[in-house]
MDTraj code that builds the backbone (N, CA, C; nanometers):
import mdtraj as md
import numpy as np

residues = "UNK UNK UNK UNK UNK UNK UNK UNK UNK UNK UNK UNK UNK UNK UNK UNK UNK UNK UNK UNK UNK UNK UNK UNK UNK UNK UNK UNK UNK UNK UNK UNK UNK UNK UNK UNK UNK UNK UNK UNK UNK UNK UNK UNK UNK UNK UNK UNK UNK UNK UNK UNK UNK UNK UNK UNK UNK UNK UNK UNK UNK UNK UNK UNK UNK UNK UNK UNK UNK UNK UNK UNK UNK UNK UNK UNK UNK UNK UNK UNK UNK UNK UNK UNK UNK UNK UNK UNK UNK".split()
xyz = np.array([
    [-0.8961, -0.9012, -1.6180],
    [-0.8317, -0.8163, -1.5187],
    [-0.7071, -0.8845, -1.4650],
    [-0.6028, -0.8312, -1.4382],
    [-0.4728, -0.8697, -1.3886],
    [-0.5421, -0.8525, -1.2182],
    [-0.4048, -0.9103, -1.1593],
    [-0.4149, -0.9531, -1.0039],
    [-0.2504, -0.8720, -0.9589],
    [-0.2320, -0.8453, -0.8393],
    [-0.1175, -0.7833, -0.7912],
    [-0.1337, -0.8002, -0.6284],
    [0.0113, -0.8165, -0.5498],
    [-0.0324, -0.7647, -0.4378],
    [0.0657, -0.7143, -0.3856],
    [0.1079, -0.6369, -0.2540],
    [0.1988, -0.5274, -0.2502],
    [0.2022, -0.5514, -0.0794],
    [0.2767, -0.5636, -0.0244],
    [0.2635, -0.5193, 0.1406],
    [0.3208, -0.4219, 0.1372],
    [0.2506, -0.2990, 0.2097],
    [0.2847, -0.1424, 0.1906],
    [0.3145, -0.0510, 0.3310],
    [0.4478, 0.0344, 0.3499],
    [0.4074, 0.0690, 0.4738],
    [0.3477, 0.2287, 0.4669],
    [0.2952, 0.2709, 0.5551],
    [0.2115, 0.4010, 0.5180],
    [0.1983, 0.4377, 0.6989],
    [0.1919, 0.5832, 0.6892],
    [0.1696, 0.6415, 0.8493],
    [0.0735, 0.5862, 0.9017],
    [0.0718, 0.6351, 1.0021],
    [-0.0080, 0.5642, 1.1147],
    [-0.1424, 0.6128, 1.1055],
    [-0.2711, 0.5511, 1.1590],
    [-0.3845, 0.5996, 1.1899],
    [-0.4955, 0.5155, 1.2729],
    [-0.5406, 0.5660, 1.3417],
    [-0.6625, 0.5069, 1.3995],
    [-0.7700, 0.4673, 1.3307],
    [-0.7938, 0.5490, 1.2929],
    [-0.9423, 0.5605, 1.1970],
    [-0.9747, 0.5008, 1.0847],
    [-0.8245, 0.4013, 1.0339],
    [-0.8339, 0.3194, 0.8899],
    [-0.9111, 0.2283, 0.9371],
    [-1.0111, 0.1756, 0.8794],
    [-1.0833, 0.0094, 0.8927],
    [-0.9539, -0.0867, 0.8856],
    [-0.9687, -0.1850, 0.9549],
    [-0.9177, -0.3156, 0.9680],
    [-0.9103, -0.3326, 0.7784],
    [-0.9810, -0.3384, 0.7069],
    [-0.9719, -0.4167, 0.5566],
    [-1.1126, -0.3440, 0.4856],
    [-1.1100, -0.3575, 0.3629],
    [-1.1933, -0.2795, 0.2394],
    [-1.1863, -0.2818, 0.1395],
    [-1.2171, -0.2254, 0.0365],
    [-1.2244, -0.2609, -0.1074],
    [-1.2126, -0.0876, -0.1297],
    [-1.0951, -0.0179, -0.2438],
    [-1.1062, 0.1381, -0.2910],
    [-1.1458, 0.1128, -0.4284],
    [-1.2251, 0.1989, -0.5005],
    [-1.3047, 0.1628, -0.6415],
    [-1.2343, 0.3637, -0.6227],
    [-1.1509, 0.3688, -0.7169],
    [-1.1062, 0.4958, -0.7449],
    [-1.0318, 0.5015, -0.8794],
    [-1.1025, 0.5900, -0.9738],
    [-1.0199, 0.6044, -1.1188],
    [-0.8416, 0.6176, -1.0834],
    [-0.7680, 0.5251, -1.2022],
    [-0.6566, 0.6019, -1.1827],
    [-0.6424, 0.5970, -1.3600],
    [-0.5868, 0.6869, -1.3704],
    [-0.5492, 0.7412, -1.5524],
    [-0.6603, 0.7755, -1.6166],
    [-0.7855, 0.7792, -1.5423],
    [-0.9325, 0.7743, -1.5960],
    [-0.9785, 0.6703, -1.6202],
    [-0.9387, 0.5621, -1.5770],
    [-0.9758, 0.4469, -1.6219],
    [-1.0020, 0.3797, -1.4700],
    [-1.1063, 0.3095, -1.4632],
    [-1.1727, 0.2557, -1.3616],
    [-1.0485, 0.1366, -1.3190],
    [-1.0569, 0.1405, -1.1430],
    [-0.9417, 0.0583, -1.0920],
    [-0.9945, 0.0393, -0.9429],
    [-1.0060, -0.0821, -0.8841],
    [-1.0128, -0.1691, -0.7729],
    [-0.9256, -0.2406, -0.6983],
    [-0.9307, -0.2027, -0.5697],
    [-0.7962, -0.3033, -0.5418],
    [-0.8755, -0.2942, -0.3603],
    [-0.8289, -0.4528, -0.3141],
    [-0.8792, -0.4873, -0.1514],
    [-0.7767, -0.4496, -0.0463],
    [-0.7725, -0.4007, 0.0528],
    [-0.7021, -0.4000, 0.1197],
    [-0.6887, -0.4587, 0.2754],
    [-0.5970, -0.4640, 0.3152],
    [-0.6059, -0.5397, 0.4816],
    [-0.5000, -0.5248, 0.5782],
    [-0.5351, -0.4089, 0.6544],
    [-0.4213, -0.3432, 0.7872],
    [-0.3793, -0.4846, 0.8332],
    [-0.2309, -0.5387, 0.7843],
    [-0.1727, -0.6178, 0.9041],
    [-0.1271, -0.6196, 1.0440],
    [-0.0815, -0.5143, 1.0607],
    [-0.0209, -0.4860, 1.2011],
    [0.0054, -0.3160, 1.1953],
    [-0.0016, -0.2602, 1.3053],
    [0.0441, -0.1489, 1.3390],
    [0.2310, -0.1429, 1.3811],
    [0.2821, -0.1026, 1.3391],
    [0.4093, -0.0489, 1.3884],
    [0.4760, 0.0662, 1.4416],
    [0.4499, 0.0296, 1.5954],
    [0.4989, 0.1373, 1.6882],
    [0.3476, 0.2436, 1.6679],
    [0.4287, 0.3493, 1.6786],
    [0.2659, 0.4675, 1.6568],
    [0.2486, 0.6017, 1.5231],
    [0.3576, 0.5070, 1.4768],
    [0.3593, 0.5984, 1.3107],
    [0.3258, 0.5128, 1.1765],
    [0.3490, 0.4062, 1.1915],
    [0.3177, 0.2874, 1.0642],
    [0.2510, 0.2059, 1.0762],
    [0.1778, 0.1945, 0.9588],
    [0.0932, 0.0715, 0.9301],
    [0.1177, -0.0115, 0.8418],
    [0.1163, -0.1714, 0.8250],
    [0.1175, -0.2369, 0.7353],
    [0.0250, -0.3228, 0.6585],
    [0.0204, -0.2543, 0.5536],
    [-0.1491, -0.2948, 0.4824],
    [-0.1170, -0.3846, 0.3611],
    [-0.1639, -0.4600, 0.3573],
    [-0.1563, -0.5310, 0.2442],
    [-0.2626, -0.5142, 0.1455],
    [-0.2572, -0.5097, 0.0254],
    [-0.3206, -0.4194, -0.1181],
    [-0.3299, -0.5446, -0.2637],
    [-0.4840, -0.5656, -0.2705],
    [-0.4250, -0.6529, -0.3835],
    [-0.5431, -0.5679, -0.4743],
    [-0.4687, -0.5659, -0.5882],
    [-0.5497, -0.4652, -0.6904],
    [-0.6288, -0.5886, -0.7813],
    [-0.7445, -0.5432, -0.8297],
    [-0.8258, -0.6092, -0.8724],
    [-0.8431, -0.6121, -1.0404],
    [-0.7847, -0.4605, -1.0663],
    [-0.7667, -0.4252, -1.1935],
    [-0.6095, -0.3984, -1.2187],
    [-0.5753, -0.3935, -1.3353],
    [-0.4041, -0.3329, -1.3457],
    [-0.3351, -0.1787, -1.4027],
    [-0.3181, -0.1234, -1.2944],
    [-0.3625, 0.0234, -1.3504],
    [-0.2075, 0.0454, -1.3286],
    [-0.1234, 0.1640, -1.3992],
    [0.0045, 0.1759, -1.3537],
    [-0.0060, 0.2875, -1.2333],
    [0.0465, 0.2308, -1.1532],
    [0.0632, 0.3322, -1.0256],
    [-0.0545, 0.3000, -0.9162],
    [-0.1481, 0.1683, -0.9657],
    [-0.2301, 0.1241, -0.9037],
    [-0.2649, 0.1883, -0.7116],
    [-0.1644, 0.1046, -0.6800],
    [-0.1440, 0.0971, -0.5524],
    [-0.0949, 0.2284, -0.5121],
    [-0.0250, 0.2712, -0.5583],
    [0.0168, 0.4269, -0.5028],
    [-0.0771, 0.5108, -0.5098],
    [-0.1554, 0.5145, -0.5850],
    [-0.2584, 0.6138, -0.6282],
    [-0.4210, 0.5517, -0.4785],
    [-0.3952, 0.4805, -0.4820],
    [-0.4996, 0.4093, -0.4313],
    [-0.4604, 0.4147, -0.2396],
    [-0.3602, 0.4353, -0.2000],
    [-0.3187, 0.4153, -0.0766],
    [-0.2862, 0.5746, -0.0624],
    [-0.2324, 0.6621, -0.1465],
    [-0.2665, 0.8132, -0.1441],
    [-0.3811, 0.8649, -0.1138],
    [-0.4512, 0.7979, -0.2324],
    [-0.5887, 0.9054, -0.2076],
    [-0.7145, 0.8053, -0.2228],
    [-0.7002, 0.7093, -0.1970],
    [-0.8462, 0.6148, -0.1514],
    [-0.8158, 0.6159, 0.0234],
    [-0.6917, 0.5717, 0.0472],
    [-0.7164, 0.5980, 0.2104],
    [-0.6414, 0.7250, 0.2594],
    [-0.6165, 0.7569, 0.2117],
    [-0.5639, 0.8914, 0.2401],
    [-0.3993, 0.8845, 0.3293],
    [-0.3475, 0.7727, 0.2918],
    [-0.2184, 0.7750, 0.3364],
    [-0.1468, 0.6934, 0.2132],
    [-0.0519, 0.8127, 0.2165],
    [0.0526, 0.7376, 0.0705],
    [0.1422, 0.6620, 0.1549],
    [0.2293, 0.5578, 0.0804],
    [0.3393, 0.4946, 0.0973],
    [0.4543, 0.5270, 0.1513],
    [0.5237, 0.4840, 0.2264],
    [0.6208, 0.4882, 0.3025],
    [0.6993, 0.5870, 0.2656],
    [0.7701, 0.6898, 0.2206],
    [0.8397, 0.7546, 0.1439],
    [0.8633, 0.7181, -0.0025],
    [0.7239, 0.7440, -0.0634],
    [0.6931, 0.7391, -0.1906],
    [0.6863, 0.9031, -0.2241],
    [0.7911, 0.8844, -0.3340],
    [0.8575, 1.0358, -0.4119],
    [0.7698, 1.1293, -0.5071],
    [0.6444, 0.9986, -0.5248],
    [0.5654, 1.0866, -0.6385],
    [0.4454, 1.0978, -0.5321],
    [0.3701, 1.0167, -0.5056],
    [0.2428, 1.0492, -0.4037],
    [0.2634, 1.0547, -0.2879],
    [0.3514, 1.0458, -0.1903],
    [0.3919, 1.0713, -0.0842],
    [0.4753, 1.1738, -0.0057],
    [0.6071, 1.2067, -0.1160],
    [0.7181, 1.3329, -0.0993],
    [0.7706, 1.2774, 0.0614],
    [0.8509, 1.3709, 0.1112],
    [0.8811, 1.3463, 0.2059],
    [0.8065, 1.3442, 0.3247],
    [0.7541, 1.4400, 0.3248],
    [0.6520, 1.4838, 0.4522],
    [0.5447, 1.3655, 0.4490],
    [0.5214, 1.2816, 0.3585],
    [0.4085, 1.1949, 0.3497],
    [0.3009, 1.2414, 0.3478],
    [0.2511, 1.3752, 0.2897],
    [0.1507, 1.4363, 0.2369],
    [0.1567, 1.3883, 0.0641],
    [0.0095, 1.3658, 0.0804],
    [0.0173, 1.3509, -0.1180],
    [0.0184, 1.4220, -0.2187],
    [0.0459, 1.4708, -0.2827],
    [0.0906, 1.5342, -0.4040],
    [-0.0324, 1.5667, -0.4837],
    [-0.0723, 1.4435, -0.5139],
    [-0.2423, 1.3594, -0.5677],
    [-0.2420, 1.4263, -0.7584],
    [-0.0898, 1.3846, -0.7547],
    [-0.0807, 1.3210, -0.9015],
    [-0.1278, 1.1801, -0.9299],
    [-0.1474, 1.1871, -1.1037],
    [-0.1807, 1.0442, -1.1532],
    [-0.0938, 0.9764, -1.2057],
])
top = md.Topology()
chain = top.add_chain()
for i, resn in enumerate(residues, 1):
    res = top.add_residue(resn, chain, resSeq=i)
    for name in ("N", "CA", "C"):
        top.add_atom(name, md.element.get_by_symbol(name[0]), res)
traj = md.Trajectory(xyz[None], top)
């Protein structure tokens, strides 16, 4: 398994856990990656840090879309503008 890690910013939320592990297919192919809320910014962003466990393309995007349910900062494919996900693969 490859290793990666990403500091990511993504909207805001209360309700994310502090840190976790997402086990969510991406391409159909089984993919893991840990994560860990660094800091909140202001009352719209969060900064999570993401280290994938497996090496999937789009790993992290796919995984911060729709394992926590907040895509990436103005990410064009799982995020769009509005920062709603798309919940392509």
């Amino acid at each position: 398994s490859s290793h990666a890690e990403a500091d990511n910013l993504m909207p805001f939320d209360e309700d994310l856990p502090d840190s976790g592990i997402i086990t969510l297919p991406v391409d159909n192919k089984s993919a893991s990656s840990r994560y860990e809320l660094k800091r909140r910014i202001g009352n719209d962003v969060l900064h999570v840090q993401v280290e994938t466990m497996t090496g999937r393309k789009h790993q992290v995007r796919v995984h911060c879309a729709k394992g926590l349910g907040r895509p990436l900062f103005l990410d064009p494919l799982y995020g769009g503008s509005s920062g709603v996900s798309k919940g392509q693969d």
